[in-house]
N, C-alpha and C positions, 0 to 999 in steps of 0.2 A: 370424321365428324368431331367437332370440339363441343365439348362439355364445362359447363358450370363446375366447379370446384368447393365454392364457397356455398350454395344456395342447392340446396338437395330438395324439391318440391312432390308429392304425392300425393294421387287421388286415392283416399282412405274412406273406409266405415268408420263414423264415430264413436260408434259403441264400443266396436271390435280394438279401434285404436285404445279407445282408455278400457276397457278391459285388459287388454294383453301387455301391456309393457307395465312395469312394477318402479318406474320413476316418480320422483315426486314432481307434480304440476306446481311450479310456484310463482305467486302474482310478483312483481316487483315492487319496491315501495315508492316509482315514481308514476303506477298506473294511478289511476282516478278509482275513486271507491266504485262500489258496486249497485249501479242503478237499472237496474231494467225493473218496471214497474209490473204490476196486477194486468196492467193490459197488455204488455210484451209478452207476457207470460199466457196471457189468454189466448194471443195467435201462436208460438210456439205449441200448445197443447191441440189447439184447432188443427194446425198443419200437420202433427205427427200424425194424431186420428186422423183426417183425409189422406195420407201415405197408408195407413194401416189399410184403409176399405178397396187400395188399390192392388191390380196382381205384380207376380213378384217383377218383372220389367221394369216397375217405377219404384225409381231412388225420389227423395227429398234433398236438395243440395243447399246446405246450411253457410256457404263462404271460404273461406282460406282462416286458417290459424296458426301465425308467425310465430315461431317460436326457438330459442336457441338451445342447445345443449352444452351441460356439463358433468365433470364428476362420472365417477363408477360403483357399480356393485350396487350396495344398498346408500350408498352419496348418490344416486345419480338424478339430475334436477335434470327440469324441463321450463326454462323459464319465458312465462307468455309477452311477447312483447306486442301483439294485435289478438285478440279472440277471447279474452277473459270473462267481456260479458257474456256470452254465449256457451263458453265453456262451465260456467259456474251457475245459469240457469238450467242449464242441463241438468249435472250434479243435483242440484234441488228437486228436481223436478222424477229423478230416480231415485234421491232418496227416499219423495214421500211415496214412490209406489213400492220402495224396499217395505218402508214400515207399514203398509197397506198389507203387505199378501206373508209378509213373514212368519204369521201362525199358522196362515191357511194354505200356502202353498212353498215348503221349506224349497224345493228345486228352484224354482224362479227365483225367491230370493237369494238365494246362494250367487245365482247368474248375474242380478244386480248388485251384491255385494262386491263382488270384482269389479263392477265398475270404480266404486267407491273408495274404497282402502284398499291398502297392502297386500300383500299375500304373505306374507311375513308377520304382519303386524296391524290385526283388524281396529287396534285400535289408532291408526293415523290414518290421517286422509288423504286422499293421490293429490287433492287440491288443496294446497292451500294460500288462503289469501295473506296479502300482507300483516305484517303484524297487529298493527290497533285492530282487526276483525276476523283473525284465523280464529281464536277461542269461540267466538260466536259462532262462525261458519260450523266450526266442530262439535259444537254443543245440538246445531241444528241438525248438520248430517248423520251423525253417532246417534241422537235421541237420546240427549245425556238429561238428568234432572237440573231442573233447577235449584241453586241454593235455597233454602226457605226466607221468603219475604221479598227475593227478588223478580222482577217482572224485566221481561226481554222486549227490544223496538226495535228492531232492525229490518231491512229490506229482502234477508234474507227469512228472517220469520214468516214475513208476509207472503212472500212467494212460495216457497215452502207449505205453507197454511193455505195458501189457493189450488195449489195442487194436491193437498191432502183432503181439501174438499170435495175437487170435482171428481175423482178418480173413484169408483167402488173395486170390491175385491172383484166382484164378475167381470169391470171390465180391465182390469191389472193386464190381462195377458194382451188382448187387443193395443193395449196403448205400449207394450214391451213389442209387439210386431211392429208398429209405424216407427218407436226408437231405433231398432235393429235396421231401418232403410234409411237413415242420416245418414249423408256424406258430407266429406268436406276436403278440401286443399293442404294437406298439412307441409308447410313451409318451416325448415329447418336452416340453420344458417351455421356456417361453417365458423372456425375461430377466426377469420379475417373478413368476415361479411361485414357490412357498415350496417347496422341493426336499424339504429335511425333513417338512412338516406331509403332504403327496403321499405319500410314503414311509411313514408311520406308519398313513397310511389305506389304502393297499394291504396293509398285514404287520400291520392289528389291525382285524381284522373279527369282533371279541370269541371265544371260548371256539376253538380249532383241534380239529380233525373228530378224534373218538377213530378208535380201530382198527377198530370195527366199525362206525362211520358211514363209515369208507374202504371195507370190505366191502361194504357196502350199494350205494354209489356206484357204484364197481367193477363190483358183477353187473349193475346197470341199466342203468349206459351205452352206449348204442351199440342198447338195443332201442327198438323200435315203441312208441308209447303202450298198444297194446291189449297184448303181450308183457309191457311193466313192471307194466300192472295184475293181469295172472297172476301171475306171480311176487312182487309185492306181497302181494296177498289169499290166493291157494292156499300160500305157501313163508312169506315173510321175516316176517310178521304169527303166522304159527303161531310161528314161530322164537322171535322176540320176549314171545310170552305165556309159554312153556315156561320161558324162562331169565330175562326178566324184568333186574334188577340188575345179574344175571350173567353177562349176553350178552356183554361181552366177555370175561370167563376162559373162555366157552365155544366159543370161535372158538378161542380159544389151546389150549386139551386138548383136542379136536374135531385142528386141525394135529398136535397132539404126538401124538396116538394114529393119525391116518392115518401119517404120515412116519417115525414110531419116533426123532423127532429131537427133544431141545428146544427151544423155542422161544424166544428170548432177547426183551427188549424194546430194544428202540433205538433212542432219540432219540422215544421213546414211540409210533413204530410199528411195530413188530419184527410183531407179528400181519400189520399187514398187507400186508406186503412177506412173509413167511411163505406167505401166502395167495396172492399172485397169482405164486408161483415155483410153488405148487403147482397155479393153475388158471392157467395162461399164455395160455389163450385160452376164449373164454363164448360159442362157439357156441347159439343157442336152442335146438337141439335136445339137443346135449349138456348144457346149463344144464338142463335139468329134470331128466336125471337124476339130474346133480351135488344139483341144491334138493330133490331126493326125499331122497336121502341125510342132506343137511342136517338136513331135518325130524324125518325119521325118530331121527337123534341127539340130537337136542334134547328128543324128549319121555324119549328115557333121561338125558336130564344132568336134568330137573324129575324122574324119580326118585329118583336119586341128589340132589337137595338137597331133596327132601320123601321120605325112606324111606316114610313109613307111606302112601303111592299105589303099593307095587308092590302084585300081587293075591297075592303067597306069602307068607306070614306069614312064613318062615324065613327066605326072602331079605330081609325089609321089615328083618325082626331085625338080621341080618349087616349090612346097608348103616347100618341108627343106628350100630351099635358101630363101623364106619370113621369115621364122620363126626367121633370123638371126634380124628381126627389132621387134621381136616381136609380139604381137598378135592386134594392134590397127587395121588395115584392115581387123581383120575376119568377119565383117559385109558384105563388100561386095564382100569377095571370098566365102563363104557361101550359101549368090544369088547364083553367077557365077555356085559353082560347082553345085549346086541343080537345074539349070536349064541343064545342060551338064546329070545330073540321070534324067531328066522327057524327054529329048530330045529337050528342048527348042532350046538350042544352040549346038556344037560342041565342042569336047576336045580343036580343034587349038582357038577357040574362050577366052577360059578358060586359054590357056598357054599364047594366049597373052596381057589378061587383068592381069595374074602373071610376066611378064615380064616390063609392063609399073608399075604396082605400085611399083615394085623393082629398076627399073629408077626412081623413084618420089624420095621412101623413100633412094637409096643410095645417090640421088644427093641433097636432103636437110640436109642428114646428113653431105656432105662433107662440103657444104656451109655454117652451123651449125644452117639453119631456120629450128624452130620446126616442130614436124611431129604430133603435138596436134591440134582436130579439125578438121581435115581433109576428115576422111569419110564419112559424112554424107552426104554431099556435093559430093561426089561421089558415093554414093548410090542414090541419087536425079537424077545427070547425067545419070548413068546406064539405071535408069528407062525408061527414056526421047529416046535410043537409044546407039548402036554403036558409034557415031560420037561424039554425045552429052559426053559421058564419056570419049572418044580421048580428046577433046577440054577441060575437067577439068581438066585432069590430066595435057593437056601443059600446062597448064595456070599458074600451080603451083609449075612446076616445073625447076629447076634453066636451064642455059643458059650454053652451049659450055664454053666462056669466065670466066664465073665467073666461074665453075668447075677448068676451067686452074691454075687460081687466086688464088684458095683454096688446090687446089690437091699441089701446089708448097710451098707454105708457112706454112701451117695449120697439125696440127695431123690427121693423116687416120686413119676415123673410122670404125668399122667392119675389120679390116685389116685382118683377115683369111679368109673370104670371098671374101673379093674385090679382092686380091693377086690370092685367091684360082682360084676365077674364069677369070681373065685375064691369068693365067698362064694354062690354061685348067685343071688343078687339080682339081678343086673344090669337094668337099667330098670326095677328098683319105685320109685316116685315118693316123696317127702319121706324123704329119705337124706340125711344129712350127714356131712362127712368128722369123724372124731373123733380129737384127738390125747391118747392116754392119758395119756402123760407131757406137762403143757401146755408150749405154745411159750415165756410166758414164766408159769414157776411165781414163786408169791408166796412169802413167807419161812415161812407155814406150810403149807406145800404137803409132803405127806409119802406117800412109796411103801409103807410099811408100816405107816402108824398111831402108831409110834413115833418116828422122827427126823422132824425138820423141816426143811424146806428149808436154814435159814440157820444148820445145824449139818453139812451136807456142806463136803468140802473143796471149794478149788478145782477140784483134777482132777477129782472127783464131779461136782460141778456141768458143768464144761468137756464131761467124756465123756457125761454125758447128754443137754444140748444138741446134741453133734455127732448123735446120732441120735434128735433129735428127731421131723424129716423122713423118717424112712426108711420103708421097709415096715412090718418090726417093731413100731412106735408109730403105726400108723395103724388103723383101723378104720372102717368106716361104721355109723351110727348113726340111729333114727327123731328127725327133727328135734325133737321135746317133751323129746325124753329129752335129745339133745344140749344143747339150750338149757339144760339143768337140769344137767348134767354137768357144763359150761364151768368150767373152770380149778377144779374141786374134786379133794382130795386121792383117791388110790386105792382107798383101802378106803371112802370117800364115795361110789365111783363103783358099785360094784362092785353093789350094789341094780340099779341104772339097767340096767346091761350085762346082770343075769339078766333084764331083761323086755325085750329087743330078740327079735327074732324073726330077726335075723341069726345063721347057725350061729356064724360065725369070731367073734362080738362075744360072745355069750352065752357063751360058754366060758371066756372074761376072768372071767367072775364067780367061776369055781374055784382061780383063781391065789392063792396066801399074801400073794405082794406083787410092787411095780410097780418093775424099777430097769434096769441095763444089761444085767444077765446074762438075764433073761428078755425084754429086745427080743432080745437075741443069736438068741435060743431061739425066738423066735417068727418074727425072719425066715429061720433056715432053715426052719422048718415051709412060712411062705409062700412062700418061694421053689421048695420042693421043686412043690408047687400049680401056683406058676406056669406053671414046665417044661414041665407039663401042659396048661394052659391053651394056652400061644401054643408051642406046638412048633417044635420048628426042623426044617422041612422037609429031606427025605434028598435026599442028592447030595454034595459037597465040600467037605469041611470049613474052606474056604479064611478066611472070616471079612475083609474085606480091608481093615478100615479106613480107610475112606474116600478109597481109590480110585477116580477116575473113569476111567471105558472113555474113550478117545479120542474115540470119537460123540459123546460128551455134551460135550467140554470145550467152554466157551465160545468163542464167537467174538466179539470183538472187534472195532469198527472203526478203525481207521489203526494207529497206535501209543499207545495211552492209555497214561499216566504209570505207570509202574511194569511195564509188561510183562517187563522186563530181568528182574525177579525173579517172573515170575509161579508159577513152579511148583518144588517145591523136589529133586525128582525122575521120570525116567519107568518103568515098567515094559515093559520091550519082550520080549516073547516068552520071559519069566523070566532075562532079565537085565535088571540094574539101570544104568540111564543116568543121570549128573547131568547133566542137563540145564533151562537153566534158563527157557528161554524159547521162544516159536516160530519164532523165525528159526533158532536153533540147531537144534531137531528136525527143519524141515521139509531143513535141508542133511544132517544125520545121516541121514533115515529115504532119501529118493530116491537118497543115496550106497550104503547098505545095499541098499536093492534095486534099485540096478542093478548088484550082485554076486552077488544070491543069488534074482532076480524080475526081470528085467529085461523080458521080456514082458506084464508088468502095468507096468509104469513106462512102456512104447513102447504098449500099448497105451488106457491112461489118457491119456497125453501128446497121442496120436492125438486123442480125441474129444475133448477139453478145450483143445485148442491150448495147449498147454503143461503143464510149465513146463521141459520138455526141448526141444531142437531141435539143430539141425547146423549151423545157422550161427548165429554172432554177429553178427544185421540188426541192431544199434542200440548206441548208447553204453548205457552201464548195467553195473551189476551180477552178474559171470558166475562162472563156477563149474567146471572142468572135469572131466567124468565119463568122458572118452578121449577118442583123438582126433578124433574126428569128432562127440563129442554134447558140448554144454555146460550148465550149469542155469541159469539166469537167477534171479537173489536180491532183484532189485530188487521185491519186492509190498509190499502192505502185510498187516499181522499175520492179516486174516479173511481174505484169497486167502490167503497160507501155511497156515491150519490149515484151510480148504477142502480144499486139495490133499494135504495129508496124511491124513486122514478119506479122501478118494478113492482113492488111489493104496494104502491100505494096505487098503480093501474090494475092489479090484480083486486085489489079490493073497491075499486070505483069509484077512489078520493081523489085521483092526480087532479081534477079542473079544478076543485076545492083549496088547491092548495099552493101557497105563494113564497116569493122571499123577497125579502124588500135589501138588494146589496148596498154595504157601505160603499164609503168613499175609498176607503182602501181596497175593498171587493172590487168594486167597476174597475181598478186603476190596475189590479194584476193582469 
């Protein structure tokens, strides 16, 4: 048998491995600093606890960690050249349950003390980072003071500070059981291994697993051969034919519509970190009911992207005419229709929650407020009731007035639709959009037979272009006739338009002549139509310009470039905060309610382990809310807008509560 020389590879204990060898761990000063944020840290803690609750047969397999050796005796290094982020979360995360149980249980900490430092020398660290961040890293692992008047920010703080939060001395030993079942690959390379060309072969093993090949993964792992082939053949395979291209936008509004929450993408796995916060544990027995569900959703998401497969001709109707804004609502027509198949609800229940969000989304489209955001927020109201979903949609959707405002001056958008359906046409086939007045007229192009184009003034010409676009100058038209029409003058037209079999277009052929005063004229007509068409659902006339509910704001991981100016105001319970970012809200909002809610702030704080507490265990970040409780500030920006979302549903402000994002917010 021939063997590797240079490349010496082992499946280790991770604990057992940095306990027992007395080398020092050191980062090199061409890795990347140290980023695993508050939420990487959340699922490393998640995953040890779910190893711990298991029997002793299940290991946790944490990856491979490259690494070279050099030096002897007490020289002897271990330099990482793949694994540092992992290996230096860990570290933190034993540190804080060293200084957890250190008074109250001297053996255990001793046990994690070896993880930590020397054996020689308790005061160095087995890890350390490159130089600009060893002293920090050591200040955090050691629990050294800080000089007076200095304040610590680092990512190792933070993480370190999340794990000292969530961890109590009772549960110290449970969470040292799940550490003691990490495994991992430890890859050593010999003095002639290519460090680099090793490296590039472990992190490019061509195209990385989308979000819904992590789905997949995820449900399978850990079953029986014959269990995966159920679940393969009876579930994931139907799943797959249903949605097809779409499989993963439909894992993501599949989450958005169970959780009422958006789904954000991150570092392009946001679905499936989404996913397994939502299914934390795949029991087989509960896995099938969970893959029933699945399935069961999926053959409504292949309705929703082939209308003409439902069996209602009405509904098949209402679901084409959404598709013209696209697929952003299939979260909550999804609900709708999959409660209309169990008998929850009614078809008319279902046409008319298609009919308001086709009001929502034509009338922010005309108004030009985004239609990002949106449904989760109305998957929450759904939830809540009939009424409760009337009133979200008014809420957010534009006003009689400004439609007038917008319909008149502004480009119509969706124009074969909108046209389509004020003019009763909607889905008749060879229809083109027609612009009466053409986009670019030639010099004899003439609205009344008499003047020609290149005897208008400038402002003539200037004011007829401005509404070129608008409703007013638009029509649809049978494509023979359009083609024949194209860029001829009005009274040339005007044959053509008396043989459309369009009401709104045919009637063109009555008019004397074609200029501003009768666009004018003709988009109030259409506009008054419209009104009618996409109604604004009854409830609150609030209209809110593109406010987002707090639920919805993004979450962010660490501090990405610009957060300082993320948002250029809040809306808190009708009054108005400048406030400009989420460090500043999340100290405003727990300061506020622990004046006015303090029993949802103690008891959020309770279940969440933080980010209130009565002592100050640790250097960092503090805040004082009296004397006995203080806040802790040290997070980073997704733990602060977590906790605020929680602490303000726990007190029964979240719907009350808004952020109106800058221009630099929306653009991150």
């Amino acid at each position: 048998m021939v063997t590797a020389t240079n490349v010496d590879a082992t499946a280790v204990n991770t604990v057992g491995w940095l306990s027992a060898a007395d080398w020092t761990i050191v980062v090199p000063v061409y890795q990347r600093q140290y980023r695993w944020d508050i939420g990487g840290c959340e699922q490393l803690l998640a995953d040890v606890r779910a190893v711990a609750d298991l029997d002793d047969r299940h290991m946790h397999f944490i990856g491979s960690i490259l690494s070279s050796a050099s030096g002897e005796g007490s020289d002897a290094e271990l330099v990482l050249i793949d694994g540092q982020q992992r290996t230096t979360t860990l570290m933190l995360l034993v540190a804080a349950l060293h200084h957890t149980v250190r008074e109250s249980d001297p053996a255990l900490a001793d046990e994690l003390q070896r993880v930590l430092v020397h054996s020689h020398d308790a005061t160095r660290t087995k890890l350390r980072p490159h130089r600009a961040w060893a002293s920090v890293f050591e200040r955090v692992v050691l629990d050294l003071p800080l000089p007076p008047g200095e304040q610590r920010d680092s990512r190792f703080d933070d993480n370190y500070a999340f794990f000292r939060s969530q961890i109590s001395p009772d549960e110290a030993a449970h969470v040292w059981r799940g550490l003691q079942k990490l495994e991992h690959v430890a890859i050593t390379l010999g003095a002639g291994a290519n460090a680099q060309q090793i490296f590039e072969s472990l992190n490019s093993t061509g195209e990385p697993l989308r979000d819904h090949e992590l789905i997949h993964n995820y449900v399978l792992m850990g079953l029986t051969h014959a269990e995966q082939r159920e679940i393969e053949s009876d579930y994931w395979q139907p799943i797959e034919r249903d949605t097809g291209e779409a499989i993963a936008e439909f894992w993501r509004q599949y989450l958005v519509m169970r959780t009422g929450r958006e789904v954000t993408v991150v570092g392009g796995r946001g679905v499936y970190d989404a996913f397994r916060a939502e299914f934390p544990r795949l029991e087989f027995a509960d896995l099938i009911g969970h893959a029933d569900e699945w399935r069961a959703f999926s053959r409504v998401y292949r309705v929703l992207l082939h209308p003409q497969e439902a069996p209602d001709a009405v509904i098949a109707r209402q679901l084409e005419y959404l598709s013209t804004f696209g697929t952003g609502m299939h979260p909550l027509v999804m609900r709708a229709y999959r409660d209309v198949e169990l008998g929850v609800s009614e078809p008319d229940e279902l046409v008319e929650t298609l009919e308001m969000v086709q009001s929502l989304l034509a009338r922010r489209s005309v108004v030009g407020t985004g239609t990002e955001r949106l449904v989760a927020r109305l998957c929450r109201a759904r939830a809540e009731g009939r009424d409760a979903l009337v009133s979200a949609i008014s809420r957010i959707t534009p006003s009689d007035e400004r439609i007038a405002v917008a319909l008149k001056y502004s480009e119509l958008p969706h124009a074969a639709y909108i046209l389509g359906r004020i003019a009763g046409v909607d889905g008749a086939t060879g229809l083109d959009v027609e612009h009466i007045f053409p986009l670019a007229p030639g010099d004899g192009w003439s609205g009344d037979g008499v003047r020609e184009w290149s005897a208008y003034s400038d402002d003539e010409q200037n004011s007829h272009r401005a509404l070129a676009k608008t409703i007013g100058n638009l029509t649809v038209l049978e494509e023979d006739l359009a083609f024949r029409a194209f860029d001829r003058s009005f009274p040339d037209k005007q044959a053509l338009y008396a043989r459309s079999t369009v009401p709104t277009t045919a009637e063109l052929a009555e008019l004397p002549t074609w200029g501003t005063a009768a666009i004018a004229e003709r988009s109030t007509r259409l506009t008054d139509r419209f009104v009618e068409v996409w109604r604004r659902p009854g409830g609150p006339a609030i209209d809110d310009d593109g406010l987002t509910p707090i639920l919805d704001a993004v979450r962010r991981r660490g501090w990405p470039a610009g957060w300082h100016r993320e948002w250029s105001y809040v809306e808190y319970c009708g009054e108005h905060w400048e406030v400009p970012d989420v460090k500043y809200l999340f100290n405003r909002i727990f300061k506020r309610l622990w004046a006015d809610a303090r029993e949802a702030v103690v008891a959020y704080s309770a279940r969440r382990g933080g980010p209130v507490y009565t002592a100050q265990s640790w250097n960092g970040q503090w805040d004082r809310l009296d004397a006995e409780h203080s806040l802790y500030m040290g997070w980073d920006s997704s733990y602060m807008l977590a906790a605020v979302q929680g602490v303000l549903e726990e007190a029964g402000l979240a719907p009350e509560v808004f952020v109106k994002y800058s221009y630099i917010g929306s653009a991150m």
